[in-house]
C-alpha positions in Angstrom: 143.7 -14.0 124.8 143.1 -11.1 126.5 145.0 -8.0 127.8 146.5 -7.6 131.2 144.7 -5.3 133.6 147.0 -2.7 134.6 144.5 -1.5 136.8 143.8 -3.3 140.5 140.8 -2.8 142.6 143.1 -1.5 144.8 144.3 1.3 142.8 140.8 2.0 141.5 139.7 2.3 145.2 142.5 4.7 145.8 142.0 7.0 142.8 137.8 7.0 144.1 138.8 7.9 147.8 141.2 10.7 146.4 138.1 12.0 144.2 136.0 11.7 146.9 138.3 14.6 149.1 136.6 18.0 149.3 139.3 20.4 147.9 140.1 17.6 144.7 136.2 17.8 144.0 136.6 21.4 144.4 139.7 21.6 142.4 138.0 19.8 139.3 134.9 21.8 139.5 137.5 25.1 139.4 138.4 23.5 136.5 135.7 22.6 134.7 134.8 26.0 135.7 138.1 27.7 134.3 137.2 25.5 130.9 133.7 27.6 130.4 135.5 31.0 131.3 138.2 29.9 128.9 136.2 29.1 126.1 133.9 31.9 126.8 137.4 34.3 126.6 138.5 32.9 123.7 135.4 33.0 121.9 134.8 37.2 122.8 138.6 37.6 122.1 137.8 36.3 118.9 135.1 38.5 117.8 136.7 41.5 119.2 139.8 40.7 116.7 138.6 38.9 113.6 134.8 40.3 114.0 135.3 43.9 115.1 138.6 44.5 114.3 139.9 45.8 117.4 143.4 46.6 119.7 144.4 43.3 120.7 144.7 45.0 124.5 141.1 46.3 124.2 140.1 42.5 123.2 141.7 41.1 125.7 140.3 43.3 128.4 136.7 42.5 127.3 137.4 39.0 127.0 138.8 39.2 130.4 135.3 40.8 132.0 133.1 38.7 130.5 134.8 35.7 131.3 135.5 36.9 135.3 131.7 37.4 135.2 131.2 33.7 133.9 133.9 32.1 136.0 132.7 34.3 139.5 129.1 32.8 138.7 129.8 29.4 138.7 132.2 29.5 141.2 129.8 30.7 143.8 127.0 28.7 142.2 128.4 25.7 142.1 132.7 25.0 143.1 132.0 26.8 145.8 128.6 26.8 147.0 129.3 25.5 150.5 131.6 28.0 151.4 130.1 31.0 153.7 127.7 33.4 152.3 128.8 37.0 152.0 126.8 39.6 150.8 127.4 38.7 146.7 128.9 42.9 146.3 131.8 41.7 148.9 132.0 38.5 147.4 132.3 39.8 143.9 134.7 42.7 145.0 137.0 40.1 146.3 137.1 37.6 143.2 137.3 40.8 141.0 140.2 41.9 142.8 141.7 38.5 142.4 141.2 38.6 138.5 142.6 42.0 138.1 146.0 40.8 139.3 145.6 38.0 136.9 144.3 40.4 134.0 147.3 43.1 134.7 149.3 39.6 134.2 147.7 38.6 131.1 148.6 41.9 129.7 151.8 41.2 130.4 152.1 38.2 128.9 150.2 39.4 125.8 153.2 42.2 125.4 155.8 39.6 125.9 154.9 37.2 124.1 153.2 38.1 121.3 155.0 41.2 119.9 158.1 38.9 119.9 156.1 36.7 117.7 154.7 39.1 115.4 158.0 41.2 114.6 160.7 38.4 115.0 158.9 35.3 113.3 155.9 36.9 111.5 153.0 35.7 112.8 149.7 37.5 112.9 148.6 39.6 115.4 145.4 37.2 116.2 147.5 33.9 116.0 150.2 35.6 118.1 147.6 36.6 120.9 145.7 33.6 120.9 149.0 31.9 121.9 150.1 34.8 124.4 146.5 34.0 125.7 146.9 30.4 125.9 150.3 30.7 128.1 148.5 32.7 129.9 145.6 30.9 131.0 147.8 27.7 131.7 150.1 30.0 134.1 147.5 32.1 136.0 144.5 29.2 136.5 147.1 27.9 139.6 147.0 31.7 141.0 143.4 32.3 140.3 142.5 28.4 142.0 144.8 29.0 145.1 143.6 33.0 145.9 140.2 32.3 144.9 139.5 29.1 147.3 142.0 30.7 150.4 140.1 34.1 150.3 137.5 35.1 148.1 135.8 31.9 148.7 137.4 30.8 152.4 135.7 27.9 154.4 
């Protein structure tokens, strides 16, 4: 006996023509994108706590440019690479502009949330950043995405 199919050609058809639509190829890319610059913030973040013992603010402001650098790379490289050209210091002016709102942000969010959760429920500074980090990056990819494809990269 086998298992019913929940899935019908025509809703397999429908998911490919969906796919197939230039800003949802776009959007994944972004992502897949966003998931290299994330690891790649994580992983300095990391160093700069555990490794080199630094201020969780300096950490996360040099996890913050290397990762922009990573994500602006790709982007034009590859999410983007149909969009205009622009002279890459223009370009890169524009998508740095867009990350610093999103790194003033992240700042925020790293105050917020993790001195709450270091002096009210004693967990460590790295654990309690890591988290503010992670709230972070879920909240601000949708800003990042939406400025990102409207203006620094605009068909």
């Amino acid at each position: 006996m086998t298992a019913p199919q929940n899935t019908t050609p025509e809703k397999v058809t429908s998911l490919v023509r969906i796919a197939q639509k230039p800003g949802v190829r776009q959007l994944v890319k972004f992502g897949l994108v966003g998931v290299s610059s994330t690891i790649v913030n994580f992983a300095v973040l990391n160093l700069m706590l555990i490794v080199l013992h630094q201020n969780k603010y300096a950490a996360v402001t040099v996890a913050f440019l290397v990762s922009v650098i990573n994500g602006y790379f790709w982007n034009r490289r590859w999410t983007f690479k149909n969009a205009p050209i622009k002279a890459v210091h223009t370009q890169f002016t524009q998508f740095l502009l867009v990350n610093l709102v999103s790194w003033g942000l992240d700042l925020l969010f790293v105050r917020l949330i993790s001195v709450p959760l270091e002096n009210d429920f004693h967990i460590s500074m790295v654990k309690a950043t890591n988290l503010a980090q992670l709230v972070a990056t879920g909240v601000l990819v949708f800003w990042n995405f939406f400025a990102n494809r409207f203006w620094t990269f605009k068909h």
